[in-house]
C-alpha positions as CSV (number, residue, x, y, z in Angstrom):
1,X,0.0,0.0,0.0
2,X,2.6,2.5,1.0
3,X,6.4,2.6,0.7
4,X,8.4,5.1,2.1
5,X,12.5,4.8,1.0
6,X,15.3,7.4,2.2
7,X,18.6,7.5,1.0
8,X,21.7,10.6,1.1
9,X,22.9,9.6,4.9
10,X,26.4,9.7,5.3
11,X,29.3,11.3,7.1
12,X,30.1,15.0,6.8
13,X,32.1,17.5,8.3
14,X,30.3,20.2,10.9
15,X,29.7,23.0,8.3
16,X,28.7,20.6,5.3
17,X,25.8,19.7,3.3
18,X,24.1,16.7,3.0
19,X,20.8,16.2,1.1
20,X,18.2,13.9,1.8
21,X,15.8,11.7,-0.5
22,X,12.6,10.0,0.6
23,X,11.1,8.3,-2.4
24,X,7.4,7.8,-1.6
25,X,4.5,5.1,-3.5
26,X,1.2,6.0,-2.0
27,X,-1.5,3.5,-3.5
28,X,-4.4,4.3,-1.3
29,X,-3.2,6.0,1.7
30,X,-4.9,9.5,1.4
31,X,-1.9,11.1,2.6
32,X,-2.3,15.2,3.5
33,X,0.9,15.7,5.4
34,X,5.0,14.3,4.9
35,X,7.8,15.1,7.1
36,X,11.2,14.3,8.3
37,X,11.8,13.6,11.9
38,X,14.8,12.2,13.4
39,X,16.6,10.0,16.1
40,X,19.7,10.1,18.1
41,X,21.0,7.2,20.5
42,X,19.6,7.8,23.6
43,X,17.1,10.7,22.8
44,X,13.3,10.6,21.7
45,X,12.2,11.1,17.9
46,X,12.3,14.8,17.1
47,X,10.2,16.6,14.5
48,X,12.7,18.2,11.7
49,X,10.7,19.5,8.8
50,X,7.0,19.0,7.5
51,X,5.4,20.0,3.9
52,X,1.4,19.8,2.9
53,X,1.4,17.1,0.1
54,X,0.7,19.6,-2.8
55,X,3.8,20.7,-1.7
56,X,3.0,24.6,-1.3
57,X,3.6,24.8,2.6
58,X,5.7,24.1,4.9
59,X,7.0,24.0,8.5
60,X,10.2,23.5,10.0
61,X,11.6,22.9,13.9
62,X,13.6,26.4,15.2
63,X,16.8,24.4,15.8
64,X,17.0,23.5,12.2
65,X,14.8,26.8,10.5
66,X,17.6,28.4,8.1
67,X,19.7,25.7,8.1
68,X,17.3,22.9,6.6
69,X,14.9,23.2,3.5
70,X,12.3,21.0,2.7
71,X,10.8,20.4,-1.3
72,X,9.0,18.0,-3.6
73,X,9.6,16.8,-7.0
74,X,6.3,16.2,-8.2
75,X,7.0,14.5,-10.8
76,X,8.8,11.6,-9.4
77,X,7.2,11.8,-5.9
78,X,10.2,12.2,-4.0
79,X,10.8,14.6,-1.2
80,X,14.1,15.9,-0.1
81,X,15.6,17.3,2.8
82,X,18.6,19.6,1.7
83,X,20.5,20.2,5.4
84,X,23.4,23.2,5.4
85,X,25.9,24.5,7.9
86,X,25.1,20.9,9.6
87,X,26.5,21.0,13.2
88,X,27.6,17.9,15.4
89,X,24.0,17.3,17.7
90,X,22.8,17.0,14.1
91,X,23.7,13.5,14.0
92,X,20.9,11.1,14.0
93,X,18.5,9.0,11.9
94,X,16.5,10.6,9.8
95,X,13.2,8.9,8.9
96,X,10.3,10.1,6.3
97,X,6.8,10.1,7.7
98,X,3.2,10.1,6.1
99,X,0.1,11.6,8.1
100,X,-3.3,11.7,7.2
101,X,-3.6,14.6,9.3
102,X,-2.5,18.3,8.2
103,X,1.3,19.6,8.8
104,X,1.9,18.2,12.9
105,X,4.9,17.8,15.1
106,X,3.3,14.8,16.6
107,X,5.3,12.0,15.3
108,X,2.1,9.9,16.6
109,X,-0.1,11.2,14.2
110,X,1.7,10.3,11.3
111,X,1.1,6.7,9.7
112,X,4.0,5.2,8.1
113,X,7.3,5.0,8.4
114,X,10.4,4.4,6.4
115,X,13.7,2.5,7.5
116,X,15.6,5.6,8.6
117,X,19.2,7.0,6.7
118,X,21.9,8.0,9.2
119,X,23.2,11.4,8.8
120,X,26.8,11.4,11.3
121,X,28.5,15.3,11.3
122,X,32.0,14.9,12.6
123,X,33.3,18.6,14.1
């Protein structure tokens, strides 16, 4: 029914750039919402980034607002996280989320889930 793949994790320097793919196949989900949340060891899931699924608003999480920037290629479903100036308590996996729901921070309200890509920012 619904797939959710990310890919772009890797190790990068503190100051770098890293940018984040989450290629989506929605068959009948009626999904309103998509967002990036994500994980360190030790820590609780935190909200990153959301976008409406037209694509035409978005939210982001202070600690990451100017730094992070959230799109959709509409063509080929996929949406990307591109993350600047990244900074060491940026490391974490970084998971793609679907929510029936408009834009939340509540990672409880969104639906599905996909495998997580780790993003590791050396200083």
């Amino acid at each position: 029914q619904v797939q959710l793949v990310e890919s772009g994790g890797g190790l990068v320097q503190a100051g770098g750039s890293l940018r984040l793919s989450c290629a989506a196949s929605v068959r009948s989900f009626r999904a309103r919402t998509i967002a990036w949340f994500r994980q360190a060891p030790g820590k609780e899931r935190e909200f990153v980034a959301a976008m409406n699924w037209d694509g035409d608003i978005t939210e982001y999480a202070d600690s990451v607002k100017g730094r992070f920037n959230i799109s959709r290629d509409n063509a080929k479903i996929t949406v990307y996280l591109q993350m600047n100036s990244l900074k060491p308590e940026d490391t974490a996996v970084y998971y793609c989320a679907l929510s029936r729901f408009y834009i939340s921070r509540a990672p409880e309200l969104y639906n599905y889930w996909g495998q997580g890509t780790q993003v590791t920012v050396s200083s």
